[in-house]
C-alpha positions in Angstrom: -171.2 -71.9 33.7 -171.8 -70.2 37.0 -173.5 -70.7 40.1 -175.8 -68.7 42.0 -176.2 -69.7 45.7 -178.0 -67.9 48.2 -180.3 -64.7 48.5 -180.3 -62.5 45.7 -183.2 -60.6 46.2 -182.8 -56.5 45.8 -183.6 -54.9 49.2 -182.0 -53.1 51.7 -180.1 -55.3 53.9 -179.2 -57.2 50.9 -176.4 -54.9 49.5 -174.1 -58.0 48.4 -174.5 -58.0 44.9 -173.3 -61.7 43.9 -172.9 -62.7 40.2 -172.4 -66.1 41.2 -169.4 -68.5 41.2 -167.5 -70.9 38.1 -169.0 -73.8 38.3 -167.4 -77.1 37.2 -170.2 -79.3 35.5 -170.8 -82.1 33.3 -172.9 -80.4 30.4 -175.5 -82.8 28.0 -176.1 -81.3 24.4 -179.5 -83.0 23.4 -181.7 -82.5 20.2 -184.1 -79.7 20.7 -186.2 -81.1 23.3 -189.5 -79.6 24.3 -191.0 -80.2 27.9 -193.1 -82.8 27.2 -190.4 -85.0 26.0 -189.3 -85.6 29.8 -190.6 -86.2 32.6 -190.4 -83.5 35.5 -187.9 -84.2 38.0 -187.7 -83.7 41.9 -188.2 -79.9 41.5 -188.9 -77.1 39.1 -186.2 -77.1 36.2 -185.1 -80.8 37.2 -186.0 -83.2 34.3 -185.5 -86.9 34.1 -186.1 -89.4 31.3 -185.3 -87.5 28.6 -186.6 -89.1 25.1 -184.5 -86.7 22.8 -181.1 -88.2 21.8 -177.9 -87.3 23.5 -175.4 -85.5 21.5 -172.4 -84.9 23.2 -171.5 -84.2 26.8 -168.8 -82.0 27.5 -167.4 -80.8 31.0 -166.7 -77.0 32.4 -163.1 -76.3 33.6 -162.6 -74.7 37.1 -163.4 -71.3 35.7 -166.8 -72.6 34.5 -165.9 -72.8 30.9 -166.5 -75.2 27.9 -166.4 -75.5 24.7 -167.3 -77.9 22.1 -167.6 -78.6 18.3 -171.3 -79.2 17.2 -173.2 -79.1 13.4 -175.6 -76.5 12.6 -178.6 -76.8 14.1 -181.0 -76.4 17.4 -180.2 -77.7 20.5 -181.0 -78.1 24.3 -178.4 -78.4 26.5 -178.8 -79.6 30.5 -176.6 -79.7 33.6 -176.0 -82.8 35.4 -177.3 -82.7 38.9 -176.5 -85.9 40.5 -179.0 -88.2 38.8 -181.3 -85.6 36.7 -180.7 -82.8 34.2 -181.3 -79.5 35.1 -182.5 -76.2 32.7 -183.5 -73.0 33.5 -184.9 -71.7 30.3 -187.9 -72.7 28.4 -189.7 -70.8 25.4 -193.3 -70.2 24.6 -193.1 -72.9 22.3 -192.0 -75.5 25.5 -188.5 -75.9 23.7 -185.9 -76.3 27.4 -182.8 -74.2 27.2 -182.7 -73.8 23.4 -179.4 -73.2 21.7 -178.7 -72.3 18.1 -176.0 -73.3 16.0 -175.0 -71.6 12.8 -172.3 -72.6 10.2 -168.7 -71.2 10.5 -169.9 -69.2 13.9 -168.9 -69.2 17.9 -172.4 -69.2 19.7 -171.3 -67.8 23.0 -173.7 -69.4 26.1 -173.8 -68.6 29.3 -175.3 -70.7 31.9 -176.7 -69.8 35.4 -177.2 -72.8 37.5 -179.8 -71.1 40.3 -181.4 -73.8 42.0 -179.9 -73.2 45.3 -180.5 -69.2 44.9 -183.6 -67.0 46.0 -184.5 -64.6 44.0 
C-alpha cells in the first residue's frame, strides 16, 4: 500500500515527481461488493455500511506490505479510514476495487491510497 499526499499534477513548477509513501493500514477483504451495496461515505471513494460479508482483515507492515491466504474467488478489498472504508477503483459493472483470486497463484495488488493528493 502507498500513499499519495499532495499535488501531483504534471506542470511546470511541479517537477517533483512523487510515487507516494508505504503506508501502514488495516486492509478489509469483502465479498465482491458492487456500489450499491454501501452507502456513500463523507467523500468520494469513502463507503460506509457495507452489506457484503467481511472476509478477513489483514494489516500492511511499515513498508506498506501485506499478504494474506484467501480461496479462489472475487473480492473487494477497502482501507480503513478512521470509521469508513475507502476504495479507489470501481468497474463498469459498479463492482469497488475488484480482486481476483485463482487456485495455486500469488495475485500481486497494489494499492494507492490518494485521498489527500490532487491530481
Amino acid at each position: 500500500m502507498i500513499e499519495l499526499v499532495g499535488n501531483h499534477m504534471p506542470s511546470p513548477s511541479n517537477t517533483t515527481k512523487s510515487s507516494g509513501a508505504a503506508a501502514r493500514r488495516t486492509l478489509g477483504i469483502f465479498e465482491l461488493t458492487k456500489e450499491n451495496q454501501t452507502e456513500p461515505g463523507r467523500k468520494g471513494g469513502f463507503y460506509k455500511n457495507l452489506k457484503t460479508r467481511k472476509i478477513k482483515s489483514v494489516c500492511s507492515g511499515r513498508d506498506g506490505c501485506f499478504a494474506v491466504r484467501l480461496r479462489p474467488g472475487h473480492y473487494s478489498l477497502f482501507v480503513k479510514e478512521g470509521n469508513e472504508w475507502y476504495a479507489n477503483s470501481i468497474t463498469g459493472d459498479g463492482d469497488i476495487m475488484e480482486v481476483i483470486v485463482k487456485e495455486g497463484e500469488v495475485t500481486p495488488v497494489e494499492i494507492r491510497i490518494s485521498h489527500r493528493a490532487v491530481f
